[in-house]
VMD Tcl script that draws the C-alpha trace (Angstrom):
set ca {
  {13.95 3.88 56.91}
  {15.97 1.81 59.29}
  {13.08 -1.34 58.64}
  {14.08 -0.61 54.85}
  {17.80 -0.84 55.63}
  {16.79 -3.93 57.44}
  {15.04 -6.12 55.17}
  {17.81 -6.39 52.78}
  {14.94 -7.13 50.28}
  {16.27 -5.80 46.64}
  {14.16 -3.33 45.17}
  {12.60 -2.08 48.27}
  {11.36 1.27 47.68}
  {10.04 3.88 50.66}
  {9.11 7.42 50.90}
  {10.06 9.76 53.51}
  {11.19 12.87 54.62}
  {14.95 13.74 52.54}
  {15.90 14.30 55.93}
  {15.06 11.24 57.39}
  {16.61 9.31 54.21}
  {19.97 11.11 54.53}
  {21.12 9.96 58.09}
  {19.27 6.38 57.46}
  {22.70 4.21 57.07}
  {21.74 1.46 53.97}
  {19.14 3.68 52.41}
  {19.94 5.78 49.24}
  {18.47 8.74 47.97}
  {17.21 8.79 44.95}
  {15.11 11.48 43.82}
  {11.87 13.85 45.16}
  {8.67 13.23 44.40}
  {6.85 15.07 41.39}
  {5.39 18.24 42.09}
  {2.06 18.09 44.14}
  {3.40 14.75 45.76}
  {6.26 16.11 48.08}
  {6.34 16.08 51.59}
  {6.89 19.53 53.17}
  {7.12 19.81 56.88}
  {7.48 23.55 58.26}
  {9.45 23.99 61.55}
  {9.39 26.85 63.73}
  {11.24 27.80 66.66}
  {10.96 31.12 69.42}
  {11.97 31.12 73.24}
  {9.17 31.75 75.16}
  {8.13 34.84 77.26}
  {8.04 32.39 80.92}
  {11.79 30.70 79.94}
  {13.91 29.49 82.52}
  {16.70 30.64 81.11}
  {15.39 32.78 78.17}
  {19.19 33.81 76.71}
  {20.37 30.08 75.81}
  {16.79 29.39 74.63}
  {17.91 32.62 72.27}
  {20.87 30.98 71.60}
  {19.95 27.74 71.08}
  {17.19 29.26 68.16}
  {19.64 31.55 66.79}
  {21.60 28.36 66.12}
  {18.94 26.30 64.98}
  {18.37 28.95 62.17}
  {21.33 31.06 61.58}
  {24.21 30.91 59.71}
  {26.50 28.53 61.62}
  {24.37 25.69 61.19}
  {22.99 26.66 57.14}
  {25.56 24.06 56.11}
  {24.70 21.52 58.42}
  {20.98 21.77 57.42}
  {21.57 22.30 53.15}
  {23.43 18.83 54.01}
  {20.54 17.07 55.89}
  {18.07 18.04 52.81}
  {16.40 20.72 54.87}
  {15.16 23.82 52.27}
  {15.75 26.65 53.23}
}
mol new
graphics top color blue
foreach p $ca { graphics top sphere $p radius 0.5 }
foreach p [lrange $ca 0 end-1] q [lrange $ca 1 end] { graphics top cylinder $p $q radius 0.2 }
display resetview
């Protein structure tokens, strides 16, 4: 997205994550793909049983995923 932004060419069209698209400065938005053509990337997140320091890795997934940050991520295109 930030090659698109470059070029400057008119009518330059690219296809990426909504995510991706969203914090690209000089790109626009302008619609999802049809049905059967999206792009759907699943993300996951758990501390682990060995952590270093297993109660910020909690917190830091709790954030990730919870409700202080549902904004941030309805913003950034992320489905939820």
């Amino acid at each position: 997205m930030r090659a698109l932004a470059a070029s400057g060419e008119p009518g330059a069209v690219g296809c990426t994550q909504v995510t991706e698209i969203r914090y690209t400065p000089g790109v626009t938005e302008v619609g999802a793909l049809p049905e059967g053509f999206e792009l759907r990337t699943m993300y996951a997140a758990a501390p682990l049983c060995a952590s270093v320091e297993p109660a910020a890795a909690r917190v830091l997934v709790e954030w990730l995923g919870g409700g202080r940050s549902h904004a941030l991520r309805i913003a950034g295109g992320f489905e939820i």
